[in-house]
C-alpha positions as CSV (number, residue, x, y, z in Angstrom):
1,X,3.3,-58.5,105.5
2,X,5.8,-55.4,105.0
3,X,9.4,-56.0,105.9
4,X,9.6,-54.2,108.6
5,X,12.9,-53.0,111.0
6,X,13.0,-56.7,113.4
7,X,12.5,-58.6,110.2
8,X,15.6,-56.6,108.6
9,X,17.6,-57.1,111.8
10,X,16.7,-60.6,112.4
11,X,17.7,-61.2,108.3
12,X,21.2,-59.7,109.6
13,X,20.5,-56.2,107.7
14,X,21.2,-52.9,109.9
15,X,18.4,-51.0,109.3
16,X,19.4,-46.8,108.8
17,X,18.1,-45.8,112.4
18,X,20.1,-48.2,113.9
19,X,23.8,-46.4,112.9
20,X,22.3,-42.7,114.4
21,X,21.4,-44.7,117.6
22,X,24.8,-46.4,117.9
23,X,25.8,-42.4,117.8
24,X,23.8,-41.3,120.0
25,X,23.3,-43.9,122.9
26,X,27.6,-44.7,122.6
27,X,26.8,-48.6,121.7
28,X,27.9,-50.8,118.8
29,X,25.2,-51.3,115.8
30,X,25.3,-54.7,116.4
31,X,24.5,-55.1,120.0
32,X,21.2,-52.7,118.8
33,X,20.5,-55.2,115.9
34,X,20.5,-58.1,118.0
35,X,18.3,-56.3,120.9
36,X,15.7,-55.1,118.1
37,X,15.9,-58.5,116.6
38,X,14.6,-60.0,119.7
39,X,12.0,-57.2,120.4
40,X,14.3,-55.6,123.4
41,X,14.1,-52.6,122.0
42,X,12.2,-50.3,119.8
43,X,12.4,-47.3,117.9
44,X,9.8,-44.7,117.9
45,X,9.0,-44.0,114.5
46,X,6.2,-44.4,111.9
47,X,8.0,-44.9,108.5
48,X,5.4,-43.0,106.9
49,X,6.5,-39.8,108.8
50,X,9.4,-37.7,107.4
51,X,11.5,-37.4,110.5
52,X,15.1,-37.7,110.9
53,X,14.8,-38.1,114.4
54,X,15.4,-41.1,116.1
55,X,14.6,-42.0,119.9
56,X,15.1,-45.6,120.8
57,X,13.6,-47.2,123.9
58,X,14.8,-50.9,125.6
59,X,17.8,-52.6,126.9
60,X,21.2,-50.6,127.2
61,X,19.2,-47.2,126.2
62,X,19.4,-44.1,128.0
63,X,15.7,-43.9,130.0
64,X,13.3,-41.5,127.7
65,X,10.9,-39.5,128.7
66,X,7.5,-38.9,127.5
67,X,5.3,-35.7,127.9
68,X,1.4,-36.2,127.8
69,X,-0.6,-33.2,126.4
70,X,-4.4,-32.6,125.0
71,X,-7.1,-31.3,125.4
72,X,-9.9,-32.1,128.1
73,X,-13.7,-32.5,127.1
74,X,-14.2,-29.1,129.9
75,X,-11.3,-27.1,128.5
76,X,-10.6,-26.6,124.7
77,X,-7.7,-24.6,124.4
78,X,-5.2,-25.6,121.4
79,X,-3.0,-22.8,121.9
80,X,-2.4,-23.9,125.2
81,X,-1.8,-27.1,124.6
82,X,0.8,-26.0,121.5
83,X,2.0,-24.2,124.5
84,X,3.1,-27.5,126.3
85,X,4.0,-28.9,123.5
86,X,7.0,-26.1,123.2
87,X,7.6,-26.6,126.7
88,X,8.2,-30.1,126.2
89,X,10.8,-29.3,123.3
90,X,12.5,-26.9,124.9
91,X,13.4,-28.7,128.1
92,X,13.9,-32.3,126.4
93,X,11.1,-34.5,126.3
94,X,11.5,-37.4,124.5
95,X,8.0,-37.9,123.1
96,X,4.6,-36.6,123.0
97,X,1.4,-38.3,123.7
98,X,-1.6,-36.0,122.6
99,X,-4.5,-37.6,124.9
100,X,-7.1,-34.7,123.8
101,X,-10.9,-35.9,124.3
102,X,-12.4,-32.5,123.7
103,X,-12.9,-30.1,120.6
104,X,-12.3,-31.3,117.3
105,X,-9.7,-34.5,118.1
106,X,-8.6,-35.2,114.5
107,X,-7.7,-31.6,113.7
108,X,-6.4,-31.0,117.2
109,X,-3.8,-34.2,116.3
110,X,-2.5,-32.6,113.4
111,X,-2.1,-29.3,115.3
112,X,0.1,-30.9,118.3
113,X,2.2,-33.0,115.6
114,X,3.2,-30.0,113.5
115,X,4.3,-28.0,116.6
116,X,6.3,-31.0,118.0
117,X,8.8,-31.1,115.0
118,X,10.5,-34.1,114.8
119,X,9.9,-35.5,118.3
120,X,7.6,-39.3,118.5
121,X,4.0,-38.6,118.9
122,X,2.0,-41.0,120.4
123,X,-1.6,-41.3,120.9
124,X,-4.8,-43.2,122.7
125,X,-7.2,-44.5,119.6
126,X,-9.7,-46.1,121.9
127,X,-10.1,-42.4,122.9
128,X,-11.3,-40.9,120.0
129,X,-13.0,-44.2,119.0
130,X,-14.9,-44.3,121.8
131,X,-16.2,-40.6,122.0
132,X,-16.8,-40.7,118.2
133,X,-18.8,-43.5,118.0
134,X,-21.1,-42.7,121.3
135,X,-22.1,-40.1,119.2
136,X,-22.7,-41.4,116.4
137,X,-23.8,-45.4,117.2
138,X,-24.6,-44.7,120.6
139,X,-22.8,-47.3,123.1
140,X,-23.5,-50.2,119.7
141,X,-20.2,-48.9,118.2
142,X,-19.3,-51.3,115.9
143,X,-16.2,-53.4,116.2
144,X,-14.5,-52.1,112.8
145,X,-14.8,-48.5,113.9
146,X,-12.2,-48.8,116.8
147,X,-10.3,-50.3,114.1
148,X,-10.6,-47.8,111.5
149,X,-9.2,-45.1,114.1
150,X,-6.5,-46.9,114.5
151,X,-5.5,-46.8,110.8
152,X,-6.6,-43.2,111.0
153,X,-3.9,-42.6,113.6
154,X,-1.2,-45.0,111.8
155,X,-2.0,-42.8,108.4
156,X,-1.5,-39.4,110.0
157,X,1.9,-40.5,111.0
158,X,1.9,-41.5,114.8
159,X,4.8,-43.1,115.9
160,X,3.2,-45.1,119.2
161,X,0.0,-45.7,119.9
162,X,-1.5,-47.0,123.0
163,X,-3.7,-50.2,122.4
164,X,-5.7,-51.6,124.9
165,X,-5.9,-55.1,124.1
166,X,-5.7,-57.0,126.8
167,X,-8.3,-56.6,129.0
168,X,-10.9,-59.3,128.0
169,X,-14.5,-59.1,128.5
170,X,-14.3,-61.7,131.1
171,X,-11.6,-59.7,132.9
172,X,-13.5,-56.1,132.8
173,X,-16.6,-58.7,134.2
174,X,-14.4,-60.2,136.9
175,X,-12.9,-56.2,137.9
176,X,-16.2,-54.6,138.0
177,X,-17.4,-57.3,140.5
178,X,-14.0,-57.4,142.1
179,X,-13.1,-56.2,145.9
180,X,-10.5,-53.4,144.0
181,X,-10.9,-50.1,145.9
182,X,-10.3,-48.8,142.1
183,X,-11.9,-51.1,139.8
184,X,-10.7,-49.5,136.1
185,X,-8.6,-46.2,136.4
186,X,-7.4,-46.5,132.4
187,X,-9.6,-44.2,131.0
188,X,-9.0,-45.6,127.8
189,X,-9.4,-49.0,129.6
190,X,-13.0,-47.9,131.1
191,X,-14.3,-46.7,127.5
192,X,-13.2,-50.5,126.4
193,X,-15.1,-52.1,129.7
194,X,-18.4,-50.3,129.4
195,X,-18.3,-51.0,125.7
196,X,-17.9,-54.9,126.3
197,X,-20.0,-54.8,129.4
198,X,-22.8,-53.1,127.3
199,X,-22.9,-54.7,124.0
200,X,-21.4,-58.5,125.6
201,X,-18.8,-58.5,122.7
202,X,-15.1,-59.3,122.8
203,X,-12.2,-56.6,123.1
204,X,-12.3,-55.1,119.8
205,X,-8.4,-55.0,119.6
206,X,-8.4,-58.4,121.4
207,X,-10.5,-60.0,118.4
208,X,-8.7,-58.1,116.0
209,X,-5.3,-58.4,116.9
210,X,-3.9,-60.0,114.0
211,X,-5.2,-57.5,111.4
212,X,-3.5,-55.1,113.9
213,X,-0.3,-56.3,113.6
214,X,-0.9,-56.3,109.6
215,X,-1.9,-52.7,109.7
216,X,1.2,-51.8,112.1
217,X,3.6,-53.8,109.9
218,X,2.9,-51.8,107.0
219,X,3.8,-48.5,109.2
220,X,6.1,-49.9,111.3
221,X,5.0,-48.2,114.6
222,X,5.2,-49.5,117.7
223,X,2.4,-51.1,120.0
224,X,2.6,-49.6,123.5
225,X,0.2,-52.2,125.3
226,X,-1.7,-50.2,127.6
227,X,-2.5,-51.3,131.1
228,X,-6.1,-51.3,131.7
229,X,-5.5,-52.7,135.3
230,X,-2.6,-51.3,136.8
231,X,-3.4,-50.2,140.0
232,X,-5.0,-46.9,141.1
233,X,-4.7,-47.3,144.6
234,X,-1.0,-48.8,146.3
235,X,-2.9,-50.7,148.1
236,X,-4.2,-52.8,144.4
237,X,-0.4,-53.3,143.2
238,X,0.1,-56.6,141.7
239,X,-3.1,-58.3,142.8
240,X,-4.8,-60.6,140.5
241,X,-6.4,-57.9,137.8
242,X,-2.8,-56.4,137.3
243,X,-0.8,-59.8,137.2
244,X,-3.3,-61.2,134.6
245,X,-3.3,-58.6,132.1
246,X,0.2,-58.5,132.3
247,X,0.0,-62.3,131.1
248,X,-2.3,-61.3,128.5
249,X,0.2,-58.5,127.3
250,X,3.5,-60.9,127.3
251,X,1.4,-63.1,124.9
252,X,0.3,-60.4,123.3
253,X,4.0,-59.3,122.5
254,X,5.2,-62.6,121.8
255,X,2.5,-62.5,119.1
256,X,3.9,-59.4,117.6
257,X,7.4,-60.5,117.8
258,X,6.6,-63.5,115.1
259,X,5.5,-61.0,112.9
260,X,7.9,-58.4,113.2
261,X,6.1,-56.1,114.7
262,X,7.4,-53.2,117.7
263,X,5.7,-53.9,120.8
264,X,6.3,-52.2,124.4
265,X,4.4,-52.4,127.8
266,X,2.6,-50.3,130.0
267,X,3.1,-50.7,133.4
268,X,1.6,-48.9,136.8
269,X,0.6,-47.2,137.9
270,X,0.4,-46.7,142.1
271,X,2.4,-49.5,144.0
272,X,4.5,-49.2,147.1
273,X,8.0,-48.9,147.2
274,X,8.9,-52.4,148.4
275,X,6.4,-53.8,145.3
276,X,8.3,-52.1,142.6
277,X,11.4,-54.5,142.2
278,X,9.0,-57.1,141.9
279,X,6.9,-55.9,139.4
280,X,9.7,-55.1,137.0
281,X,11.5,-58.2,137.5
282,X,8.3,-60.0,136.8
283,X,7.5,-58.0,133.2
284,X,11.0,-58.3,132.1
285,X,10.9,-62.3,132.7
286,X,7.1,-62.6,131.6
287,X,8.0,-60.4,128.3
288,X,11.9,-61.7,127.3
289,X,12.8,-58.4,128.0
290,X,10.5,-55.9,126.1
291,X,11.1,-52.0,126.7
292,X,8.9,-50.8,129.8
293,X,7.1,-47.7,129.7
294,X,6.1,-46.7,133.3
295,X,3.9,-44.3,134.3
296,X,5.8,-43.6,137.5
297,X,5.0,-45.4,139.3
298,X,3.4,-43.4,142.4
299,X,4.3,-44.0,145.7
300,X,1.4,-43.2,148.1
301,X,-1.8,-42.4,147.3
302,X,-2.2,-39.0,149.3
303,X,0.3,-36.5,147.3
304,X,-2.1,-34.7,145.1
305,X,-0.2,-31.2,144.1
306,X,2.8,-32.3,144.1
307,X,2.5,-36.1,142.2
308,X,5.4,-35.8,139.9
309,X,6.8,-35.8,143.0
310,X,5.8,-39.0,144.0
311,X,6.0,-39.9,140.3
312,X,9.5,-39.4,140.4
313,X,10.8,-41.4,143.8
314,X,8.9,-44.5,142.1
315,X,10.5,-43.8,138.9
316,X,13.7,-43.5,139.9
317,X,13.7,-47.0,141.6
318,X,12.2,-48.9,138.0
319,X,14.0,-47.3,135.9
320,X,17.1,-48.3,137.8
321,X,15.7,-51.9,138.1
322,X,15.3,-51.6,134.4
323,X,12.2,-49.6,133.1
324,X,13.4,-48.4,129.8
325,X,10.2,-45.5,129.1
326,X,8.8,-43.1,131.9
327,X,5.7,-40.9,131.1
328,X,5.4,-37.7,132.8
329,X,2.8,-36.5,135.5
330,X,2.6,-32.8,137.1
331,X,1.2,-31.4,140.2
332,X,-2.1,-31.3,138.6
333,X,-2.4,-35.1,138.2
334,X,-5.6,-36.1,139.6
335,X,-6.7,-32.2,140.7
336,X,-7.0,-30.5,137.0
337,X,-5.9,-30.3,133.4
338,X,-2.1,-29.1,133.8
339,X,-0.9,-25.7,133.1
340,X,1.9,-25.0,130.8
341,X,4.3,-24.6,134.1
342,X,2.8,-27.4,135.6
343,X,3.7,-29.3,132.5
344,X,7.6,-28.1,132.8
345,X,7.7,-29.0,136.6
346,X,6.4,-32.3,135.5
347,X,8.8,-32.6,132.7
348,X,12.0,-31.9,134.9
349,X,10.6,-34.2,137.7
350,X,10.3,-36.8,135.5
351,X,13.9,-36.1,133.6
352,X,15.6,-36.0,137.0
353,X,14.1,-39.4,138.2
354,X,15.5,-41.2,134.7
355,X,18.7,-39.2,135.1
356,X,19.3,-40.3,138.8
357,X,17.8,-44.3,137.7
358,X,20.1,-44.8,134.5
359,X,23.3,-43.8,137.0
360,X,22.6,-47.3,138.3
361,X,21.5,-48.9,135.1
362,X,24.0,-47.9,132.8
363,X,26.5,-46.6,135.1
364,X,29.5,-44.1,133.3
365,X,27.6,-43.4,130.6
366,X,25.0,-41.6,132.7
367,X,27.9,-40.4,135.2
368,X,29.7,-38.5,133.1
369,X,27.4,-35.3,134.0
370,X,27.4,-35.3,137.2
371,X,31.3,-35.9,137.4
372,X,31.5,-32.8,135.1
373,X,29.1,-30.8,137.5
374,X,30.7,-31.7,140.7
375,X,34.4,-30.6,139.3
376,X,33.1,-27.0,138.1
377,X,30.7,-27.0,141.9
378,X,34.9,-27.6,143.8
379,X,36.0,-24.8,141.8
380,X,32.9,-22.2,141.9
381,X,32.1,-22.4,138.3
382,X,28.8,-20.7,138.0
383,X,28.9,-20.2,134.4
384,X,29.6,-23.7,133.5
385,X,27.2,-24.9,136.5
386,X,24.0,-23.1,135.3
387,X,24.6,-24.6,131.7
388,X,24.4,-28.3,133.0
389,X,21.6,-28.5,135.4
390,X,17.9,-29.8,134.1
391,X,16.3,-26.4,133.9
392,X,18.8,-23.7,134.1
393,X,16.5,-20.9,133.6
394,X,15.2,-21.6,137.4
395,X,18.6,-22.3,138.8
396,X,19.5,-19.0,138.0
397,X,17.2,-17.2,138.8
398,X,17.6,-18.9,142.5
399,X,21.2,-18.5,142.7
400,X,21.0,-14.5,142.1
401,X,17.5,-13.9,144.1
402,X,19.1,-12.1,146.7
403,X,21.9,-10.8,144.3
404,X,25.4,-11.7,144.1
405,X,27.7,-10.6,146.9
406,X,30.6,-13.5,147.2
407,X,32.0,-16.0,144.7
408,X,29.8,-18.8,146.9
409,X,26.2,-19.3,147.0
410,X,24.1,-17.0,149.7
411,X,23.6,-20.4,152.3
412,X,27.5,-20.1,153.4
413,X,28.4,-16.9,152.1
414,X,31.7,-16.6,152.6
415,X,31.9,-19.4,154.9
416,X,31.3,-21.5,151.9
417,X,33.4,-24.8,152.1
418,X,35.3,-24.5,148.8
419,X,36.5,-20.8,149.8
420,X,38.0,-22.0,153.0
421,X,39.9,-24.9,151.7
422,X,40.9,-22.6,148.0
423,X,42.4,-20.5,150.5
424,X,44.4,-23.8,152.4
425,X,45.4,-24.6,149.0
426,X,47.0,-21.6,148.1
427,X,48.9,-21.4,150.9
428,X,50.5,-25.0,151.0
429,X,50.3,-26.2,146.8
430,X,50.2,-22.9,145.3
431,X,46.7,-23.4,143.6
């Protein structure tokens, strides 16, 4: 098996990526070596890719932020979706994912990695699997092929790559039968069900998953294990489905840890509030600590149009219990393909919620902004304002919509707080 980056750092070797991470999350290369020794955390990044960007995802990390795009199997527009994906540069997403399922999904790939530059891509094999072998095998698609897609995927240069392993044939049995208001919402994690429900064979990636972490090793990308199960509904949050493929994954990374291999989680999902403590406390202790990638999670079931809003009050509150990797959703979750602006709403939803989550979770380091912001806000510095907010473009164009008539916003005017006490100041300290 290829020496990958945990089996340099566990030798004691620092591998290259690990001295521009020290740089860039403020943390000594040896606290990183000893968390990506012992799979706490992972960096995003197929060696096979000529990228000298390098995002890092676990314990002590800054929060990062993933942007889905793709295209749909009812809309087929690639220069929309290059439109996101520009979007998603230019207001800091961490990642991509490219989830198409319609047009031409190998070509389409290539398209959306080009236009991301150096930024992780990630991707769902089981998708294109799935689709491309209904078509050609009908729903008999043999076991190889989901495998051959993967290597596809690992050969093209994808840094992450959602695998759907551990949901068993006996667990897609039991959850089809089950009393869950939302049986299987994956839609990766469907595909996989109707496949083994169908053709009474094992999980494909399940059977397989030693030749996986073979074919991994020797591109040392990372294995995001996705969450067939999580919960759809709020109401579903950590009932048996959820809980046992969670088990399934934490062995599933323990697995890939003895072979040196990058593996994360995928968590929910919908859950209540008061459920989400629990649920990362109990991934971090089932796991040892392996980097979280949350997909919110949402708070209440009834906030269609605006669900990276409800994305983002769940997110918020697991990333500062210690999710590590938050993936995007936009108003259109649930409702529609997302625009381009719906996809830059989503974006800075999802960056505020890890912003306002890593101020508890790592404290000054994530401070430092806001202490900077709320200096220049005392002294009415617009200028310097505008440049540190998440999307200044929009803050602008809000703070001169009804034109600029005192040095204050237009909600206190002149009665702005700052103004009367400058004034005060003056007077008695000569300010």
């Amino acid at each position: 098996m290829a020496r990958t980056k945990i089996l340099s750092a566990r030798s004691g070797s620092i591998p290259d990526e690990l001295h521009i991470l020290a740089k860039l999350e403020d943390i000594s290369v040896e606290k990183l070596r000893e968390r990506l020794a012992t799979g706490r955390i992972v960096i995003l990044r197929n060696s096979k890719r000529d990228t000298d960007r390098v995002v890092g995802v676990g314990e002590g990390l800054s929060t990062k932020v993933n942007v889905n795009v793709g295209t749909s199997s009812s809309v087929v527009d690639v220069e929309m979706e290059k439109e996101k994906v520009r979007i998603a540069v230019k207001y800091g997403a961490d990642s991509i994912m490219d989830l198409s399922i319609g047009g031409d999904i190998r070509w389409i790939r290539k398209v959306i990695m080009i236009e991301a530059d150096s930024l992780p891509i990630g991707t769902v094999p089981t998708y294109q699997a799935y689709i491309e072998g209904t078509k050609k095998y009908g729903i008999d698609i043999p076991e190889d092929f989901f495998i051959k897609i993967v290597e596809e995927h690992l050969r093209d240069g994808v840094d992450f790559m959602t695998i759907h392993a551990a949901i068993t044939r006996e667990l897609a049995k039991k959850a089809v039968r089950s009393e869950r208001i939302e049986k299987i919402v994956s839609r990766g994690g469907s595909m996989l069900a109707a496949w083994m429900l169908e053709t009474g064979n094992e999980n494909p990636f399940y059977k397989n998953w030693d030749y996986l972490l073979e074919l991994f090793a020797e591109y040392d990308a990372v294995i995001s294990l996705g969450d067939s199960l999580r919960p759809g509904a709020i109401v579903d949050a950590l009932d048996y489905f959820h809980i046992a493929e969670l088990i399934n994954n934490a062995k599933l990374v323990q697995s890939a840890r003895e072979k040196g291999i990058q593996a994360m989680v995928e968590g929910p999902g919908h859950m209540p509030l008061n459920k989400i403590k629990a649920d990362i406390k109990l991934m971090k202790s089932l796991t040892k600590g392996a980097p979280y990638y949350v997909l919110g999670p949402l708070v209440t079931d009834i906030a269609a149009g605006y669900d990276h809003i409800a994305m983002a009050i769940g997110a918020a509150i697991a990333i500062a219990e210690g999710a590590d990797f938050l993936c995007y959703l936009t108003p259109a979750e649930h409702l529609s393909l997302p625009t381009p602006e719906q996809v830059r709403e989503g974006l800075i939803a999802a960056k505020i919620a890890a912003h306002a989550g890593d101020i508890v979770k790592l404290g000054e380091k994530a401070l430092r902004l806001d202490i900077e912001m709320s200096k220049n806000r005392a002294r009415l510095r617009w200028n310097k304002m505008l440049e540190l907010v998440l999307d200044p473009e929009k803050a602008k164009s809000i703070h001169y919509q009804f034109g600029k008539k005192t040095p204050s916003c237009d909600m206190c005017g002149s009665y702005c707080a700052f103004l009367i006490l400058s004034k005060y100041e003056e007077q008695h300290h000569g300010v």
